[in-house]
C-alpha positions as CSV (number, residue, x, y, z in Angstrom):
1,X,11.8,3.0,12.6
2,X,10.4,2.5,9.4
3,X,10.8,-0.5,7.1
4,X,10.5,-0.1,3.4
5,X,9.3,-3.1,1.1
6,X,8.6,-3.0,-2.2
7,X,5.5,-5.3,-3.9
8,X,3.4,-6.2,-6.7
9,X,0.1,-4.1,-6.3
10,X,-1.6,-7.2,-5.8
11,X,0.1,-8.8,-3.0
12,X,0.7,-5.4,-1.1
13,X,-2.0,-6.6,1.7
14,X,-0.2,-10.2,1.8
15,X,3.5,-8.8,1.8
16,X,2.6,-6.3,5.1
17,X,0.8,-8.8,6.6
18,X,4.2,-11.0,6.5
19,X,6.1,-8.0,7.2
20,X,4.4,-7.1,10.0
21,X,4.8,-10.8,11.6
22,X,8.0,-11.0,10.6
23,X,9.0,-7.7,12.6
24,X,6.7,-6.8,14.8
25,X,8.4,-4.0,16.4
26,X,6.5,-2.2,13.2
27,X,3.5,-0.9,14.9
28,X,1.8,0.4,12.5
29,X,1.6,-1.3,8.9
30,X,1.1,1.0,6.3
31,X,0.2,0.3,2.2
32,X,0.7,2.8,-0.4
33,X,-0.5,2.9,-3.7
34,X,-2.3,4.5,-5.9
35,X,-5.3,4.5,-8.1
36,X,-3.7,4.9,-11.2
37,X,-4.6,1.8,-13.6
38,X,-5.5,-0.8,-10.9
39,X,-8.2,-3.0,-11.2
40,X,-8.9,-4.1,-8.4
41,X,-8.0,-0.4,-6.1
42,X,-10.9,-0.3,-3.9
43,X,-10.6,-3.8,-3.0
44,X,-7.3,-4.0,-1.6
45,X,-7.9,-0.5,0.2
46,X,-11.3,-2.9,1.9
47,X,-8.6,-5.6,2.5
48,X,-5.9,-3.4,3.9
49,X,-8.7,-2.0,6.4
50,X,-10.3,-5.4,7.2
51,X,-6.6,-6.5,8.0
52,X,-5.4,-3.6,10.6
53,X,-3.4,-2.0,7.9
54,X,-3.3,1.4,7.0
55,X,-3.6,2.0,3.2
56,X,-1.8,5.6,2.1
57,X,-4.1,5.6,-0.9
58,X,-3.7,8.5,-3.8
59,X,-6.3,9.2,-6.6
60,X,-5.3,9.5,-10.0
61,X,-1.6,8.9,-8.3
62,X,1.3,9.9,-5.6
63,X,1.8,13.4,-7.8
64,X,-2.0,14.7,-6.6
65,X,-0.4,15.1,-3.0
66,X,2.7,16.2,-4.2
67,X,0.8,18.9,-5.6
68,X,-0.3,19.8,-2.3
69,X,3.1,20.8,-1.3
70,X,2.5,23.9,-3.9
71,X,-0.5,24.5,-2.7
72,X,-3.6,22.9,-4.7
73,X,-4.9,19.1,-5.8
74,X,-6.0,20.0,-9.2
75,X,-9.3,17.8,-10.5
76,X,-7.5,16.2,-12.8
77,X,-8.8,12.3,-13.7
78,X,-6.3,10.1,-15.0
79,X,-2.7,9.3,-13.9
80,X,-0.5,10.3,-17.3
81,X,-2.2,13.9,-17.1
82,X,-1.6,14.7,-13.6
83,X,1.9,13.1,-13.5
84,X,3.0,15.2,-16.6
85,X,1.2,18.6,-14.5
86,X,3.2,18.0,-11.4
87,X,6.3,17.4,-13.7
88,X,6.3,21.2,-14.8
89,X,5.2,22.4,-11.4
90,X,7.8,21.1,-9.4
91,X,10.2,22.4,-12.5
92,X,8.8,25.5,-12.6
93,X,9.0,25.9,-8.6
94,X,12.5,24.1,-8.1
95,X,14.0,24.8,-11.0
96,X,14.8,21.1,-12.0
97,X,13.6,18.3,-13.9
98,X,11.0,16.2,-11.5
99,X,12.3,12.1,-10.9
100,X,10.0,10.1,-9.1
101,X,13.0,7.9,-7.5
102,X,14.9,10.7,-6.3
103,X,16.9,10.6,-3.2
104,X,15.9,14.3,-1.7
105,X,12.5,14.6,-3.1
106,X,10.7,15.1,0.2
107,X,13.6,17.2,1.1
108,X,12.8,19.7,-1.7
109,X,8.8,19.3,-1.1
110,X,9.1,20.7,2.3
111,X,12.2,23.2,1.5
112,X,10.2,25.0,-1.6
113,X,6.2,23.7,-0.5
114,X,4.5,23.8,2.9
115,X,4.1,20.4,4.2
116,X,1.4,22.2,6.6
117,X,-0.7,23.5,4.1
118,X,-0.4,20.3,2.4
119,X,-1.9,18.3,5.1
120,X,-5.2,21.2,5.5
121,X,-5.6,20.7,1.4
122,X,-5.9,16.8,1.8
123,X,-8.4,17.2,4.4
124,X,-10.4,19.5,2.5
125,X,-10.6,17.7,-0.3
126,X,-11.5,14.2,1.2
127,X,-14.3,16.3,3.1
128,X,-15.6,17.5,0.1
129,X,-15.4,14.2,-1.4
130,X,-17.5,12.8,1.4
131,X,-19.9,16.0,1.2
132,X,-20.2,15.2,-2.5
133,X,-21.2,11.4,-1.9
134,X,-18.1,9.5,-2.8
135,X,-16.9,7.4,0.0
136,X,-15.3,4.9,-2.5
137,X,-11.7,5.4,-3.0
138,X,-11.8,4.8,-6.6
139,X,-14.7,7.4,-7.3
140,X,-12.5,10.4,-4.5
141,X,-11.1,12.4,-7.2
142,X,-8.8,14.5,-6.2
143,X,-8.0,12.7,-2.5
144,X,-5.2,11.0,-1.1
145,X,-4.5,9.4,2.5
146,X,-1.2,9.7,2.2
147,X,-1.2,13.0,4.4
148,X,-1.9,10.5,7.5
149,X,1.4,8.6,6.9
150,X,3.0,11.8,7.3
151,X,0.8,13.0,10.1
152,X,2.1,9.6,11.9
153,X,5.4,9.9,11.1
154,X,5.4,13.2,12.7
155,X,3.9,12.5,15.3
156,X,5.8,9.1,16.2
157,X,9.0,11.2,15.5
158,X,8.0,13.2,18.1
159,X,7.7,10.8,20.8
């Protein structure tokens, strides 16, 4: 089962901490977030980590993995830009205007991208982060952690 709770950037460490006292038939606390415009990103990823919690991290934002559904994580630096790419991607591939809220977004990732291939770009491009030096989530550009979620949930769906 999986519990969904929205918070200020800030407080996401805090707010799964409670969370996961509150119900602790949650296993597994997860954060996500991305790099975007926060100040302080690399910190809460260190107190996500220092706390048990798993932080689904994405630098610039969320769209670099969606890209991965369509097969690439473009270099692209800031948040606007590669929101904007995506955008006309998942237009041009689906044939409809991209909304970050809707309801069967993941639906059409998987139906016209390759969740799969998605997973092997991510690795790939955190191990050529890492080959390249950066081990600081705010320098890993492109890189995301968010494939691990989805590794987990697969996995625990499996069980």
């Amino acid at each position: 089962m999986i519990k969904v709770t929205k918070s200020r950037t800030v407080d996401l460490v805090k707010t799964c901490k409670e969370g996961a006292s509150l119900y602790p038939q949650y296993s597994e606390p997860w954060i996500i977030l991305d790099r975007d415009q926060v100040k302080d990103f690399d910190s809460i990823v260190r107190n996500a980590q220092q706390n048990e919690i798993h932080a689904g991290w994405s630098n610039p934002c969320l769209e670099i993995w969606l890209h991965a559904y369509f097969g690439s994580m473009p270099n692209i630096q800031d948040s606007v830009s590669c929101c904007n790419k995506f955008a006309t991607e998942y237009e041009r591939r689906i044939c409809q205007k991209y909304d970050k809220a809707e309801k069967d977004l993941y639906k059409k990732l998987c139906e016209f991208g390759n969740e799969e291939n998605a997973i092997k770009i991510a690795q790939q491009k955190r191990k050529q982060c890492i080959e390249n030096g950066l081990s600081v989530p705010s320098k890993m550009i492109p890189c995301t952690m968010v494939d691990e979620l989805i590794k987990e949930i697969r996995q625990k769906s499996q069980e």
